[in-house]
VMD Tcl script that draws the C-alpha trace (Angstrom):
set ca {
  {86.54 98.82 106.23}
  {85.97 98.26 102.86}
  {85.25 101.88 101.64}
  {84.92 103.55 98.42}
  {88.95 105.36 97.77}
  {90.43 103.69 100.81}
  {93.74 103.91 100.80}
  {95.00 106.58 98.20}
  {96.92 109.95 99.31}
  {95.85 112.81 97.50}
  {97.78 115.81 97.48}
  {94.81 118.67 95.94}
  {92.48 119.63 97.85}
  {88.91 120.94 96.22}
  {86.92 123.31 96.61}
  {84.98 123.87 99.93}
  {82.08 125.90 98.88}
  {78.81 124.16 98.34}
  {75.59 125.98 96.84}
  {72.68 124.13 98.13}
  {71.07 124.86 94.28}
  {73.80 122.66 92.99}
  {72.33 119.49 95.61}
  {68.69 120.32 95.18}
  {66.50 117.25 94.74}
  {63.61 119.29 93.44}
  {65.89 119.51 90.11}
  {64.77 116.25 89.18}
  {65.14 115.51 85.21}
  {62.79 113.95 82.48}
  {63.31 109.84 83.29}
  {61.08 107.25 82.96}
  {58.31 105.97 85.94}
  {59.70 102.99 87.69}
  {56.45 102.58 89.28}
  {54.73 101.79 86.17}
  {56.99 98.83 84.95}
  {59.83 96.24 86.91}
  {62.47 98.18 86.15}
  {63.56 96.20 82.70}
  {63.38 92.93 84.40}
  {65.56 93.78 87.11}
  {64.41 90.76 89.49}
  {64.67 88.48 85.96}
  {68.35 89.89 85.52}
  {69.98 89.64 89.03}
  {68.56 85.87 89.23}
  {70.30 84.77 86.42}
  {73.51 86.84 87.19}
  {73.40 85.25 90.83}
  {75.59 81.82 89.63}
  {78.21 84.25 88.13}
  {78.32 86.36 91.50}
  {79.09 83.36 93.35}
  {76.69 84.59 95.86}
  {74.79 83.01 98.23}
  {72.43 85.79 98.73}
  {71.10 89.41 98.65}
  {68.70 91.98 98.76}
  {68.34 94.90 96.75}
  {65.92 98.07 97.28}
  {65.29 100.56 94.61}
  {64.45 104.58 95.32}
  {63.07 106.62 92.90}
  {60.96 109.91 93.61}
  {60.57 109.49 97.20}
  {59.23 106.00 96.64}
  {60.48 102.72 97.21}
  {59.73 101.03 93.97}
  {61.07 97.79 93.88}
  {62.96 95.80 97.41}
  {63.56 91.81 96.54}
  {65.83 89.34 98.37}
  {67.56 86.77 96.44}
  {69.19 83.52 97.05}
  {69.58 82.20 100.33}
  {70.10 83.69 104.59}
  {72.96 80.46 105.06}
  {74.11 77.66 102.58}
  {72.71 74.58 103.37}
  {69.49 75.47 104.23}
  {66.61 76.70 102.45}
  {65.74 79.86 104.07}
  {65.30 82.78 101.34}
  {67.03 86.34 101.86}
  {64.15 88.86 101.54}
  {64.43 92.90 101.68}
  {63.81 92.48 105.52}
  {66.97 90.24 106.09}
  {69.40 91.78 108.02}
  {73.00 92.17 107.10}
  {76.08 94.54 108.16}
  {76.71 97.23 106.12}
  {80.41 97.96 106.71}
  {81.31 100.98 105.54}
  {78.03 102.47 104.80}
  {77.89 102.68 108.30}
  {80.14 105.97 107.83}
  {77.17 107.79 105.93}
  {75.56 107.36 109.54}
  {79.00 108.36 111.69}
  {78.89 111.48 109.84}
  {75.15 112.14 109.71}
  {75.75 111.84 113.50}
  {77.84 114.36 113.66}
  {75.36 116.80 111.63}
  {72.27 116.24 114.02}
  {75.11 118.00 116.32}
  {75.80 120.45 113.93}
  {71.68 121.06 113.42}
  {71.42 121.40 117.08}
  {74.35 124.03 117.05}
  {76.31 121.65 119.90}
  {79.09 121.41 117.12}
  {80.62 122.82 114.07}
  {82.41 120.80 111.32}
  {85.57 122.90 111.43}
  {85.76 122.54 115.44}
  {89.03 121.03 116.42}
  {89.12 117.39 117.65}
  {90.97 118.49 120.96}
  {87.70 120.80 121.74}
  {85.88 118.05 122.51}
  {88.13 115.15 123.08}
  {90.90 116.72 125.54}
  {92.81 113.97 125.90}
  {93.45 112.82 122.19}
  {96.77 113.05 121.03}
  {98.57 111.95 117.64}
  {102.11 111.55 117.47}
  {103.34 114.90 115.94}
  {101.59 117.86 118.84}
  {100.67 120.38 115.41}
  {98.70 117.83 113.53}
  {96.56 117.20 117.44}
  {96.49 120.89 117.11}
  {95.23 120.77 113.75}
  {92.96 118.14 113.08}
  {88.96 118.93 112.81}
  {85.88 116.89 112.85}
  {85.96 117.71 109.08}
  {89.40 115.83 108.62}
  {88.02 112.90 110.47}
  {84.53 112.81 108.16}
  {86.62 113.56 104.95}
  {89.36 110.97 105.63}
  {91.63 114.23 105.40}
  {93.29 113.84 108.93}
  {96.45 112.22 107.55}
  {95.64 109.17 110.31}
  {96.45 105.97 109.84}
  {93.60 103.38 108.62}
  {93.93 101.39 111.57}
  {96.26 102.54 113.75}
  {96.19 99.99 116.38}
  {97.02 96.32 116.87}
  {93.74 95.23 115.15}
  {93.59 91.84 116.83}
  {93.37 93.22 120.08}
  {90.21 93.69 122.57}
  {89.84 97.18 122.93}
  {87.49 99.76 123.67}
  {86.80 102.85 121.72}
  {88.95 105.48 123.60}
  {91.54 103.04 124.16}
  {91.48 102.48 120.50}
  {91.74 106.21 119.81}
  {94.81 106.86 122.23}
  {96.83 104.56 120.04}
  {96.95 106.94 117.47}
  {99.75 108.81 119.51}
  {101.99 106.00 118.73}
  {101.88 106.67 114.91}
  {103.09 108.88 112.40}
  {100.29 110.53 110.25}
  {100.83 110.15 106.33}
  {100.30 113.92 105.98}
  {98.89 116.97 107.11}
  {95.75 117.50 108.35}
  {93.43 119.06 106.01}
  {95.69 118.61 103.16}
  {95.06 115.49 101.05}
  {92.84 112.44 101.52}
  {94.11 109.17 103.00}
  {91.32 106.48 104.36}
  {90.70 105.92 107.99}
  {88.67 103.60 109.78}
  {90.38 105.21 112.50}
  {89.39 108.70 112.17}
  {85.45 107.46 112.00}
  {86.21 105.89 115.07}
  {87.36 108.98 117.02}
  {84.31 110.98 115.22}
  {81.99 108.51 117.11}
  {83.72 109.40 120.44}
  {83.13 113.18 119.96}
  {79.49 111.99 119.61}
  {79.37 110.49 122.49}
  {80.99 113.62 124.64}
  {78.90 115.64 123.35}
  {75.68 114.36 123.46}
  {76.88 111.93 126.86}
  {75.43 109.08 125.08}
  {76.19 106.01 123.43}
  {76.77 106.66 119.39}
  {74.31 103.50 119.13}
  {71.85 105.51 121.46}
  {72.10 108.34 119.30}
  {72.14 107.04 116.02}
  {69.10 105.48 117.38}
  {67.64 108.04 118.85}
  {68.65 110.85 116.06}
  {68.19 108.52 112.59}
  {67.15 105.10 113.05}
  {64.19 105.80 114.51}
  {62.93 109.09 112.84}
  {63.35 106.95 109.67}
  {61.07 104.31 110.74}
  {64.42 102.13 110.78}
  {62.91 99.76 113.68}
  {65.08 96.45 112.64}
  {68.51 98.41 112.09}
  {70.78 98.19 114.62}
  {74.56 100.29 115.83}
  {76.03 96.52 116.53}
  {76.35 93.29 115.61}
  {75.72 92.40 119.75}
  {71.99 94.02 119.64}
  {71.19 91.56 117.09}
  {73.12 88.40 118.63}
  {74.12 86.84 121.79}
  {77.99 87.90 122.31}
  {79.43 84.15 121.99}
  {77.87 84.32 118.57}
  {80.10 87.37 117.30}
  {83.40 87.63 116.40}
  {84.79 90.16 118.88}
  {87.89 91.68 116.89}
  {89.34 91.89 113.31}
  {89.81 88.56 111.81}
  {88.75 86.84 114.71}
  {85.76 84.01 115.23}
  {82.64 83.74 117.00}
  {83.47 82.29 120.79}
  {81.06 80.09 120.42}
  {82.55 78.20 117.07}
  {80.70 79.01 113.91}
  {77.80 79.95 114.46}
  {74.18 79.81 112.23}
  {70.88 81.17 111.67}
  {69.64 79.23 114.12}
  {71.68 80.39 116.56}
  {69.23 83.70 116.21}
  {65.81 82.61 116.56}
  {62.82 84.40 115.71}
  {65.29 87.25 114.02}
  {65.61 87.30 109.97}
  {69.54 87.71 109.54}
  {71.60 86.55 106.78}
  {74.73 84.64 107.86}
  {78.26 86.06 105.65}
  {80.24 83.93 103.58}
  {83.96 83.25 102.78}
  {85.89 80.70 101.34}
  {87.64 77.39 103.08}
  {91.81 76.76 102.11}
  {90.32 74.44 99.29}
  {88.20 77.60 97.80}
  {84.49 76.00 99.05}
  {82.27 78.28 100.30}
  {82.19 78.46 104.38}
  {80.02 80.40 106.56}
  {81.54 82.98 108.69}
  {80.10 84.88 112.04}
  {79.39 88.16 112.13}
  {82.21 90.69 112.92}
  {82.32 93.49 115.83}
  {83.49 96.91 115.28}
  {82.34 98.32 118.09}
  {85.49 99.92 118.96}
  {85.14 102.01 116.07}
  {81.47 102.13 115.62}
  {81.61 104.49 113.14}
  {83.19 103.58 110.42}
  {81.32 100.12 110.23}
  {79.22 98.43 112.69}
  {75.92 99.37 111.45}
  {73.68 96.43 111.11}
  {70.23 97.35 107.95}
  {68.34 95.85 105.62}
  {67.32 96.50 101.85}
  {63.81 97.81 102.95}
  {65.22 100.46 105.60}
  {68.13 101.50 103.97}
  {65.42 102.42 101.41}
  {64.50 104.86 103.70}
  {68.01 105.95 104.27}
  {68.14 107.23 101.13}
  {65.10 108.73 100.73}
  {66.18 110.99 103.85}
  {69.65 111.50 101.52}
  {67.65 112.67 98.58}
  {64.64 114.76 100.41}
  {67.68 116.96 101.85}
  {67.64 115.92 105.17}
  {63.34 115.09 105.46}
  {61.20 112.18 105.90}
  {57.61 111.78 106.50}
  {56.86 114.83 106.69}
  {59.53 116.11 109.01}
  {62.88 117.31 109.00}
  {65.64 114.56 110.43}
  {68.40 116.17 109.43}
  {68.80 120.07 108.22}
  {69.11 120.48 104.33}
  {72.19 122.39 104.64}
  {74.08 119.34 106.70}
  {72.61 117.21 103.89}
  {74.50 119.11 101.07}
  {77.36 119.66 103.08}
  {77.33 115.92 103.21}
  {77.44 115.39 99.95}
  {79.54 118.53 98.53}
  {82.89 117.23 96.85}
  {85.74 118.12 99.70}
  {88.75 116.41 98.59}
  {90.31 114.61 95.85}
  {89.48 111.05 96.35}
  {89.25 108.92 93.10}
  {86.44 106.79 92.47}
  {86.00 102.64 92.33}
  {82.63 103.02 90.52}
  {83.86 101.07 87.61}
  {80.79 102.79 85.19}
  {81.66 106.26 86.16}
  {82.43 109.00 83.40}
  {86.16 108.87 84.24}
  {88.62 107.91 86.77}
  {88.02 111.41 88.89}
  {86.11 111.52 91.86}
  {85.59 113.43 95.70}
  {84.91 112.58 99.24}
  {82.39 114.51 101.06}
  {81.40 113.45 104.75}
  {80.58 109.81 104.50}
  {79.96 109.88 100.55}
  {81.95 109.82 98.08}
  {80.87 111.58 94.75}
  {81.94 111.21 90.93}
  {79.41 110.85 87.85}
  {77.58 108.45 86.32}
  {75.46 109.72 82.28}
  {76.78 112.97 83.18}
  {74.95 112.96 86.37}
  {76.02 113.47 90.40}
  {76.50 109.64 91.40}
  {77.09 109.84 95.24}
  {77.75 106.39 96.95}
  {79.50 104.37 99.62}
  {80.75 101.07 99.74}
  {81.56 98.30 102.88}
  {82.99 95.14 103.27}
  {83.06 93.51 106.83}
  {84.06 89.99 106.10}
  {81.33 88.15 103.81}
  {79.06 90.98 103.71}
  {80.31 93.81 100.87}
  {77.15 96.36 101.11}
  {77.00 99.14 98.35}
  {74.73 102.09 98.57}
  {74.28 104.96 95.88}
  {72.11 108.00 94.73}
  {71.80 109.84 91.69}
  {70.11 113.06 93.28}
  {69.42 114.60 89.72}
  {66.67 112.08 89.38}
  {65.65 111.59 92.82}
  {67.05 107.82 92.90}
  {68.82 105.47 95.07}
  {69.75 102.03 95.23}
  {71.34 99.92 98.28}
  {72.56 96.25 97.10}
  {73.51 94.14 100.24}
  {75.11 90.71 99.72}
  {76.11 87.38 102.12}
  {79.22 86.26 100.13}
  {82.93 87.92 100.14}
  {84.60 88.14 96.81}
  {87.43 89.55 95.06}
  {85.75 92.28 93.86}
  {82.93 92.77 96.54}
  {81.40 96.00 94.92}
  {81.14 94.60 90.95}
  {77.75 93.11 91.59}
  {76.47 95.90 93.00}
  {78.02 98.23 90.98}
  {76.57 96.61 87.97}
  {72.56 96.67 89.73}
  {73.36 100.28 90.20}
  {74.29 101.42 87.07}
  {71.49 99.01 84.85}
  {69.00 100.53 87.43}
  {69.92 104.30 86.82}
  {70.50 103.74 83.37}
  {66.74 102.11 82.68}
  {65.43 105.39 85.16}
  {67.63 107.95 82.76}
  {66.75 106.13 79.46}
  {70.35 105.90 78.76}
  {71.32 103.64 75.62}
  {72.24 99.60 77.09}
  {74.88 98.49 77.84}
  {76.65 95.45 78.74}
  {76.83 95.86 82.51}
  {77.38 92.51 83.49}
  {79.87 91.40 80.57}
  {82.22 94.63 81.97}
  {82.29 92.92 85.30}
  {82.98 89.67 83.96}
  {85.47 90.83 82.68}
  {86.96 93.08 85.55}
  {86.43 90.17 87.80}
  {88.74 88.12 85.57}
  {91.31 90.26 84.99}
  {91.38 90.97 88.94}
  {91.41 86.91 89.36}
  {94.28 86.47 86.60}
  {96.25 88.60 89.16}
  {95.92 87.10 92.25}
  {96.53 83.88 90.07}
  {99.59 85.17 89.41}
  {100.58 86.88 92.61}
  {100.21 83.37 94.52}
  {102.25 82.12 91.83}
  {105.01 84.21 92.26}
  {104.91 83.87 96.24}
  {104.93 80.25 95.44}
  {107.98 80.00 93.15}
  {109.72 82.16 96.16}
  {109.60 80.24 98.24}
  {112.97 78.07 99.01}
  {112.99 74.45 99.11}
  {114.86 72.09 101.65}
  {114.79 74.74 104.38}
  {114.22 73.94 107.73}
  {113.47 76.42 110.88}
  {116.94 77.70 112.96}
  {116.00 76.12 116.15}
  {113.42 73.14 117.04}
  {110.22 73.93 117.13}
  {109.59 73.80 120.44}
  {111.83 76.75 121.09}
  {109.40 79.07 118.77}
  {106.81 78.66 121.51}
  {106.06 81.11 124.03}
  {104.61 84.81 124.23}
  {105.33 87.68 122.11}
  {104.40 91.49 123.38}
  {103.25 94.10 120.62}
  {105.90 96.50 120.24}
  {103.21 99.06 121.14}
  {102.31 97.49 124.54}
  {98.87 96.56 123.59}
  {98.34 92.44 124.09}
  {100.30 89.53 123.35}
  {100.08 86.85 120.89}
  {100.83 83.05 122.06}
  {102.52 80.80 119.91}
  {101.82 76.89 120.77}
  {102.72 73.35 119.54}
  {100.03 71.90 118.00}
  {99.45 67.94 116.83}
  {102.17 67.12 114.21}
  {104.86 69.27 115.62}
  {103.22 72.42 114.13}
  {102.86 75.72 115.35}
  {99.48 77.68 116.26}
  {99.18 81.43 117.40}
  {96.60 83.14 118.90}
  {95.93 86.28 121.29}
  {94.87 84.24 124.32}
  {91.03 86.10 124.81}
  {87.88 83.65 123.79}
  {87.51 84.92 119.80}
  {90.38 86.91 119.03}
  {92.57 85.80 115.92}
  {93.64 82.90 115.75}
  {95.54 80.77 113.12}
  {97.34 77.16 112.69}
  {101.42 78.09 111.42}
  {103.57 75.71 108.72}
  {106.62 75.90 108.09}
  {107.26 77.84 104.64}
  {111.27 78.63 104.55}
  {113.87 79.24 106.92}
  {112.35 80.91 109.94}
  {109.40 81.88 108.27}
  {105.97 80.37 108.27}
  {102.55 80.68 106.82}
  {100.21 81.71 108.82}
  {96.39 80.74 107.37}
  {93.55 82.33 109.86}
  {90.80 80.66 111.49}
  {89.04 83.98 110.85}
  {88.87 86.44 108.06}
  {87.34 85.68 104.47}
  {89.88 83.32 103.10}
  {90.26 85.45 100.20}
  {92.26 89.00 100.33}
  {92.35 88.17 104.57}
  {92.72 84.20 104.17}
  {96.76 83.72 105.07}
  {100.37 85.88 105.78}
  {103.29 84.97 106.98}
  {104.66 85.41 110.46}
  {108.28 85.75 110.07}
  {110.90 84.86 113.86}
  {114.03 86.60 114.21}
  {116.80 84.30 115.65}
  {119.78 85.24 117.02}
  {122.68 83.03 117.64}
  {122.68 83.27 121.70}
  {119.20 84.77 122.56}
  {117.74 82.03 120.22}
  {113.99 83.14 119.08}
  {113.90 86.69 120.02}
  {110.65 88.32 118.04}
  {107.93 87.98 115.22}
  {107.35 89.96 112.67}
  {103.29 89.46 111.75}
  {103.49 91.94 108.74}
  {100.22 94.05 108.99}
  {99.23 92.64 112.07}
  {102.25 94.29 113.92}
  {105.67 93.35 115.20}
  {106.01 91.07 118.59}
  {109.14 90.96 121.30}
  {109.70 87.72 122.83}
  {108.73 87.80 126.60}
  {111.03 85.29 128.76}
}
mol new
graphics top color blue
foreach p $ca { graphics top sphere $p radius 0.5 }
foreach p [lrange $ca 0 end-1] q [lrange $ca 1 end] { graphics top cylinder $p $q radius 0.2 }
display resetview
């Protein structure tokens, strides 16, 4: 979730050939020593940006030279309380986790058990996509480089499902494209990139990452779930679902220094979420870090593969890592220009004429943003506790005032740029709801009584059903019957639609759809159409 270029379909492909010359960190150029000042104020500056972030807290870490010179937390672990985020608080990273689900893969590569370009099929015999030449087709590249033409998610999302049974869905889908042949997003593809871990190394990906990176780095806190930090009734189990439990707090974790996420409440007031599994595609996003040891992260990133003295990951996986693979765009809004690759796990554009190599996440109330200028030997992570619109702009705009101060670049007005990005962005959601609004057709009442809308509905797909009830008031409430799963209260919008607002999810971008029944004249209520979340047959 939540990564930098999700989402686009690129038809050129670059360049494969690296030079390890053209990634060396020794190149470092003439910038100023962050150890000998606070790098322009920077703890000064994100305080009093913190009110305009709308953020209840977060922790930043600065690299520069193999040195961590500056890790603060910021605001507050959980509204309500007084408990301060420091650069030991723990968050999930989202996304960044795919840095590590391709790093994986590399310590594989290093230990010649794999090779990039292997096919998936070599080591996962049983995975299948819908068309038999793209199965044929697909590498461990295409999965890293979001080049496999796979679906983001292609599964019901709001199901409980483990990782291989998550993977075989993908034979139920059409790809967007060909493997190899243009970039296209997937959560999906990390996920299947952790399972070739695992048969390869007949380990857990969390034991490995563990065993391979986390510990290596001295990353002792950092964890490959959300359930190795919390209890399970305390953890949202699926996509948009909610902590068993009911919401849960940071009390709920005694003794360990986590930061709870943050969404919004249907009257736009700030409301604390639980934490969010992804364990069925570890991956691409269930990484759990903090400022201080992602610090170390990148100083692994920008040593070319070494840390303390030793070598954690070869310097050739490193640059291949980081080596521009395929057209991807970039959403760094201060880079040079709208151009931009995808490596493995990174994606890579410019920033003062410099390599600016970065990754982005968002699980729900916790957008994570980590980047590297490797010309200067310098890194920063940026982890927040708050979803928003725009959930890299804030830490976008800490990145680019702290490589700026390094490079001695002239000022600029990071913060007014995001203001103003952020506004535009709200101005259009403003209007969007507007328009949905004005849509909608007054008077209307549902086909049949409400009571005949109730019942179960099978995904199309055969995985899970969702459960539509009567609630108090004559309303409607659906649900997908495990403890945690979505779940959402219905109203009536028009005709036989309704709106369907989610006990789960950020209340923002994931706050409400609409869940639109098909009704036929005999049959009555025959299906429901839950837009992204799939399409449902009525089960008599």
């Amino acid at each position: 979730m939540g990564g930098e270029g999700g989402g686009r379909w690129v038809t050129r492909r670059v360049g494969l050939a690296i030079t390890l010359a053209g990634l060396a960190v020794g190149s470092v150029t003439a910038c100023r020593d962050a150890s000998r000042d606070d790098l322009d104020g920077l703890a000064d500056y994100i305080r009093a940006s913190m009110a305009d972030w709308d953020l209840p807290g977060l922790a930043v870490a600065v690299v520069h030279g193999d040195e961590v010179v500056f890790a603060e937390g910021f605001g507050v672990k959980e509204l309500g309380r007084d408990d301060p985020v420091d650069e030991h608080t723990l968050f999930q990273i989202g996304s960044v986790s795919k840095s590590f689900g391709a790093a994986a893969i590399g310590a594989l590569v290093d230990d010649g058990l794999v090779d990039w370009d292997d096919p998936v099929v070599e080591h996962l015999p049983w995975f299948r996509v819908k068309d038999p030449e793209a199965t044929r087709r697909m590498t461990i590249r295409d999965l890293l480089a979001h080049t496999s033409g796979m679906p983001g998610d292609a599964f019901p999302v709001l199901a409980v499902m483990g990782g291989r049974e998550v993977a075989e869905r993908a034979r139920l889908l059409d790809n967007f494209g060909v493997p190899g042949e243009g970039h296209s997003y997937s959560n999906h593809g990390y996920g299947v990139a952790g399972l070739v871990v695992e048969a390869v190394t007949e380990k857990g990906w969390g034991e490995w990452v563990r065993e391979r990176l986390f510990d290596p780095l001295e990353m002792r806190d950092s964890r490959a779930s959300p359930f190795e930090v919390w209890d399970g009734p305390f953890v949202a189990p699926t996509f948009l679902g909610t902590a068993p439990a009911g919401t849960p707090g940071i009390a709920d974790a005694p003794g360990k220094n986590v930061a709870m996420p943050h969404g919004v409440d249907r009257d736009g007031e700030r409301r604390v979420l639980s934490w969010q599994s992804y364990d069925n595609m570890q991956a691409a996003g269930s990484v759990v870090s903090s400022a201080a040891e992602m610090a170390n992260w990148l100083r692994m990133q920008l040593a070319g593969g070494r840390f303390g003295g030793r070598a954690v990951l070869g310097e050739a996986t490193v640059a291949e890592m980081h080596a521009p693979l395929v057209d991807a765009g970039t959403s760094f809004i201060f880079a040079d220009s709208a151009a931009g690759t995808y490596g493995l796990g990174w994606s890579r554009t410019t920033f003062e004429g410099r390599v600016h190599i970065s990754h982005g996440g968002g699980i729900f109330g916790f957008p994570a943003y980590a980047a590297m200028l490797p010309e200067i030997g310098a890194g920063v992570v940026v982890l927040a506790n708050g979803s928003l619109w725009t959930p890299y702009y804030p830490h976008h705009e800490i990145a680019a005032r702290v490589f700026a101060h390094l490079l001695g670049a002239e000022p600029r007005d990071w913060h007014g740029t995001v203001m103003e990005r952020t506004g535009a962005i709200l101005e259009q959601v403003e209007r969007t709801l507007a328009a949905q609004d004005s849509a909608r057709v007054d008077g209307t009442s549902p086909t049949r009584p409400i009571k005949e809308y109730v019942g179960r509905y099978a995904d199309i797909h055969g995985a899970g059903h969702a459960v539509v009830e009567e609630a108090a008031g004559g309303r409607l409430r659906l649900h997908f019957g495990e403890p945690g799963t979505f779940s959402g209260d219905m109203e009536h919008w028009n005709h036989d639609v309704f709106r369907l607002y989610f006990d789960g999810g950020d209340g923002q971008a994931y706050g409400s759809s609409f869940a639109t029944f098909t009704v036929e004249p005999v049959a009555g209520v025959t299906a429901v159409d839950l837009g992204f979340m799939g399409q449902y047959r009525r089960v008599r």
